[in-house]
Structure formats: structure tokens, C-alpha cells
C-alpha positions as CSV (number, residue, x, y, z in Angstrom):
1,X,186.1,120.6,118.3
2,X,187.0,123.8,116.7
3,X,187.9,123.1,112.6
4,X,190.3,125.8,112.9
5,X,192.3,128.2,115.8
6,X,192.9,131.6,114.6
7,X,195.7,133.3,117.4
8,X,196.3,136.9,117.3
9,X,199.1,137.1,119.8
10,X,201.2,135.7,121.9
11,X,201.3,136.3,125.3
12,X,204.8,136.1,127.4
13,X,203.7,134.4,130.8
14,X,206.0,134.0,133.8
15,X,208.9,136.4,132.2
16,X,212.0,136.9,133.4
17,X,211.8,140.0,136.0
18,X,208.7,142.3,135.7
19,X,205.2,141.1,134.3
20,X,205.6,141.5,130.5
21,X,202.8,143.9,128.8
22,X,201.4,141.3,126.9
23,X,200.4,139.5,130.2
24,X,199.3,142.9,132.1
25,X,197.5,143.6,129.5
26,X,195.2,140.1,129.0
27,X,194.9,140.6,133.0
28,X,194.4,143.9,133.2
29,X,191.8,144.9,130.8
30,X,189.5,142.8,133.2
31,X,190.6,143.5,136.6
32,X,188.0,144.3,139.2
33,X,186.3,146.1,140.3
34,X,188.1,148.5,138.0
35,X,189.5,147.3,134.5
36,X,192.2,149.6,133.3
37,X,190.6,150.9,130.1
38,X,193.5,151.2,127.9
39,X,194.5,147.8,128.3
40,X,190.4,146.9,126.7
41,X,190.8,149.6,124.0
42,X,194.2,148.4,123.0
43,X,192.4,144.5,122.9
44,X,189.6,146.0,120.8
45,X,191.8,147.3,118.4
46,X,193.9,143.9,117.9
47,X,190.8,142.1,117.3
48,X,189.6,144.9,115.0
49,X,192.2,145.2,113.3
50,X,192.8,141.6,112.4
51,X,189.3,140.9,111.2
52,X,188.8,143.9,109.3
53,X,192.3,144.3,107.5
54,X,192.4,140.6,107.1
55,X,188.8,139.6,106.5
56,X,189.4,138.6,103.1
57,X,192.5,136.2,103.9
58,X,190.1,134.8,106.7
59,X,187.2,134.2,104.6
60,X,188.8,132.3,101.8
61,X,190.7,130.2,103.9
62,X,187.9,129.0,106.2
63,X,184.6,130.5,105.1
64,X,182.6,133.4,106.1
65,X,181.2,133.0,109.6
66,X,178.0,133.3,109.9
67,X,177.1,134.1,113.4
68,X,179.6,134.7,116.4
69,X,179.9,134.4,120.1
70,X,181.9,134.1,123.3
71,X,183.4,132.7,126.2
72,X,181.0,133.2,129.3
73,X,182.5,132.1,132.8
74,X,180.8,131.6,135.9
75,X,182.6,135.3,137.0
76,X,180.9,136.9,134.1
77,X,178.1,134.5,133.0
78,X,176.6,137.1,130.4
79,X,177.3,140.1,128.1
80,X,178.8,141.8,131.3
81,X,181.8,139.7,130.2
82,X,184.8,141.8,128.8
83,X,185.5,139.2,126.5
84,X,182.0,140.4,125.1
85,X,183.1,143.7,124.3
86,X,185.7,141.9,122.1
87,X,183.4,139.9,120.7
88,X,181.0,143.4,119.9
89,X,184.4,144.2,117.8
90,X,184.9,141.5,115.5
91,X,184.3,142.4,111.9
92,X,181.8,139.7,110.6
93,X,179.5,139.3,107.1
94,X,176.5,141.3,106.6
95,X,173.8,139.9,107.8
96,X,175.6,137.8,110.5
97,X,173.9,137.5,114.2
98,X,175.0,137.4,117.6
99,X,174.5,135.4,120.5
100,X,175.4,134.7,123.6
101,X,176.3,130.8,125.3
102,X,174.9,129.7,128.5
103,X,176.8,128.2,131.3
104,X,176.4,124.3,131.7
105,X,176.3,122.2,134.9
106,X,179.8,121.5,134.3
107,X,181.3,125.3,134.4
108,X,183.5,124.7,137.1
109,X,184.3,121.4,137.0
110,X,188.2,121.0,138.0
111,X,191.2,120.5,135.6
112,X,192.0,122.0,131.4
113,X,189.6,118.7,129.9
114,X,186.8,119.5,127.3
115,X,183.6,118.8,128.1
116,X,180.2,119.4,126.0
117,X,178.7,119.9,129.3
118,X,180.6,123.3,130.3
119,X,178.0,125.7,128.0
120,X,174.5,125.4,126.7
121,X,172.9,126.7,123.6
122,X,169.6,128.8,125.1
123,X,166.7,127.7,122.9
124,X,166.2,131.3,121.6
125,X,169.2,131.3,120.2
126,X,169.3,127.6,118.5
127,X,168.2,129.2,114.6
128,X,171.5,131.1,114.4
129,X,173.4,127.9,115.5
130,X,172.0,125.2,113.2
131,X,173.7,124.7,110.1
132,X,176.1,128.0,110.7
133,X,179.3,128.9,110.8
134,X,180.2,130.0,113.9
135,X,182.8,132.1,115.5
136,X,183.9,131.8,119.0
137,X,185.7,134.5,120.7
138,X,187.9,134.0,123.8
139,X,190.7,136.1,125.1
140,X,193.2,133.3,126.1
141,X,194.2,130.5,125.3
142,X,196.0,128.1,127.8
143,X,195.1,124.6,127.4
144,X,192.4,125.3,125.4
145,X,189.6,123.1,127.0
146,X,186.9,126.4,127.0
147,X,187.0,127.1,123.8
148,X,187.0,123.7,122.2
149,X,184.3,123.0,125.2
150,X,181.9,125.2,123.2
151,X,182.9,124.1,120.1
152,X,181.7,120.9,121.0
153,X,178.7,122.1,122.7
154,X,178.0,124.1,119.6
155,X,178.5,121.3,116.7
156,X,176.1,118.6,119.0
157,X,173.3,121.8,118.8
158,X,173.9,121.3,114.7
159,X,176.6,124.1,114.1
160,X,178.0,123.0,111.0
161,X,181.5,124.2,111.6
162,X,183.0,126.4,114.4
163,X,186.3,128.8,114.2
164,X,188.0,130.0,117.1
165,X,189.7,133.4,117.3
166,X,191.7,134.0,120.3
167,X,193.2,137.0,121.6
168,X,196.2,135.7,123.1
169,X,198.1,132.5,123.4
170,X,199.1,131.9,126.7
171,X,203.1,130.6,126.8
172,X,204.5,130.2,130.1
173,X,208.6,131.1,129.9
174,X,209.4,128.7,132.6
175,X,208.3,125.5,130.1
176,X,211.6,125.1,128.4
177,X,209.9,124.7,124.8
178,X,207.9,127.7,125.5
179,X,210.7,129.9,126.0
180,X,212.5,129.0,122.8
181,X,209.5,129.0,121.0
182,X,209.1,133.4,122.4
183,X,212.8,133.7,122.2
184,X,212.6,133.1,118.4
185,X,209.7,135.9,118.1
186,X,211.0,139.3,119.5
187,X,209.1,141.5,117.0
188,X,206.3,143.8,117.9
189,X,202.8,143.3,117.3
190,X,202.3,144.2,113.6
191,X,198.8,144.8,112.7
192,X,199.6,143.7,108.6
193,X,201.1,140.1,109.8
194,X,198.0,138.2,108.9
195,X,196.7,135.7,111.5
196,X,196.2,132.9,108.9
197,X,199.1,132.7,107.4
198,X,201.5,134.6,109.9
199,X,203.2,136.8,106.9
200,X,202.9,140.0,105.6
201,X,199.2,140.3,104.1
202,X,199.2,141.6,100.5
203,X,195.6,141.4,101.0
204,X,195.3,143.1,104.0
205,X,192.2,145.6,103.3
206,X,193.7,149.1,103.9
């Protein structure tokens, strides 16, 4: 499993009268066959704001990663995912590498459970697993299971510890501890609210 979860936002699922932005946006930036392109550039800019302004905070809490990666699906098995382009954002060490996850035999297998058999670790890409820190992107987070799914497939390939960063955290309004959870956080996105500790960086790198 993942040693640590960072989320950037929440998202406001199932609100009250019209889709919320939070949700169009997470939906939208991938639609097809046309993604609406300011919903991806204003996702790129969360992700690189928060690991740029906030790379110091990150790195002395958990470590600095050492190579990165993301979620494939069986939609998008590649870097033709949009979560990729994410990914391409994420302000990492010098000298860190990229990869990309295969898709296991057990992709699509029904229901949110976590399973080391969802993704694969290509061969080519096994040196920039082994031992490393790695960081896994994803764009939501609902249950979970995909993301710690490839943490787990990640740590059995010899990944010696595995962050996740998540764009947005899925919260449905109609689950009753869900909605008082988003009724208690009405403020707008703030790019200086640091994702680790969820305060007002004094370390943000501006």
C-alpha cells in the first residue's frame, strides 16, 4: 500500500442542483472525443502548483521521490492517458525518471478491492522501480483500490516506498458524513494551503 496519500482537492460529488465545478472539471478535462481544454489546463496548474510551491514541505515530510508515474486504465492504457499529462507536470528532483505502468490481467475486474494483479511493472522499466521512491499520480480518488493497487504492484517489483498524489477526492453529498465533512470547507481552492499539512505554507517556494 501507498506509505502516504497526498490530496489536492476535494471534489463535491452528487451536489445539490447543478454539477459543481469541481466535479465538471475531473470529468470534463477527459471527456471524449473532445476534452474541454481549460478544465486540463486548470488540473495542470493545481498539480503544478502544489508540487512546486510546496516541494520543500513535501520532501521533508516523506522524502524526495525518486521516479514517478500514473494511473493507466483499460480506456487509456498508455501515455495517451490525460492523467499522463498531469503526471508530465509534477515537479520532481533532478535526476528523477519516468515511467509508465502496464495493465494486469486483472484491469477490469468488478468491485473498489485492491489487487496486485490490476498493473504490471514492464521489464524495461524495472531499474527505476527497485529500491525508489516512487510517486503515483491519479486524478481521483473514490475508494481508492487503483491507486493502492499499484502501490502494491509497485512495492512486490522492490519499490522501496510509494507516495500517492491525487488530484481530487471524490465525496459524494448524498453520504450524510460526506456532506458535513464539505459543508465544513466552503473556501476556494488556495494554491498557498499546503497539501501536507492543510495550513498556510510559510514554506511555500514563491
Amino acid at each position: 500500500m501507498a506509505s502516504q496519500v497526498l490530496l489536492l482537492t476535494y471534489v463535491r460529488g452528487h451536489a445539490p442542483g447543478k454539477r459543481h465545478q469541481s466535479a465538471h472539471t475531473l470529468w470534463a478535462y477527459k471527456m471524449q472525443p473532445t476534452p474541454v481544454r481549460k478544465c486540463a489546463d486548470d488540473l495542470v496548474a493545481v498539480v503544478a502548483a502544489a508540487t512546486r510551491l510546496h516541494a520543500r514541505c513535501i520532501a521533508a515530510a516523506y522524502g524526495p521521490s525518486t521516479a514517478i508515474t500514473f494511473i493507466p486504465s483499460s480506456r487509456f492504457p498508455d501515455r495517451r492517458h490525460p492523467v499522463a499529462n498531469l503526471a508530465r507536470h509534477v515537479h520532481i528532483v533532478a535526476g528523477a525518471e519516468r515511467f509508465a505502468l502496464g495493465l494486469g490481467r486483472g484491469i477490469d475486474v468488478p468491485g473498489r478491492t485492491v489487487r496486485s494483479d490490476r498493473f504490471v511493472v514492464p521489464d524495461q522499466f524495472m531499474d527505476r522501480v527497485q529500491g525508489r521512491h516512487i510517486m503515483v499520480v491519479d486524478d481521483t480518488w473514490t475508494s481508492g483500490a487503483k491507486v493502492q493497487s499499484a502501490a502494491v504492484t509497485l512495492h512486490e517489483a522492490g519499490a522501496a516506498r510509494v507516495t500517492a498524489l491525487v488530484v481530487g477526492r471524490w465525496c459524494d453529498y448524498t453520504r450524510s458524513e460526506h456532506k458535513t465533512m464539505l459543508d465544513s470547507h466552503t473556501e476556494a481552492y488556495d494554491a498557498l494551503v499546503c497539501p501536507v499539512s492543510g495550513e498556510a505554507c510559510t514554506e511555500a517556494a514563491v
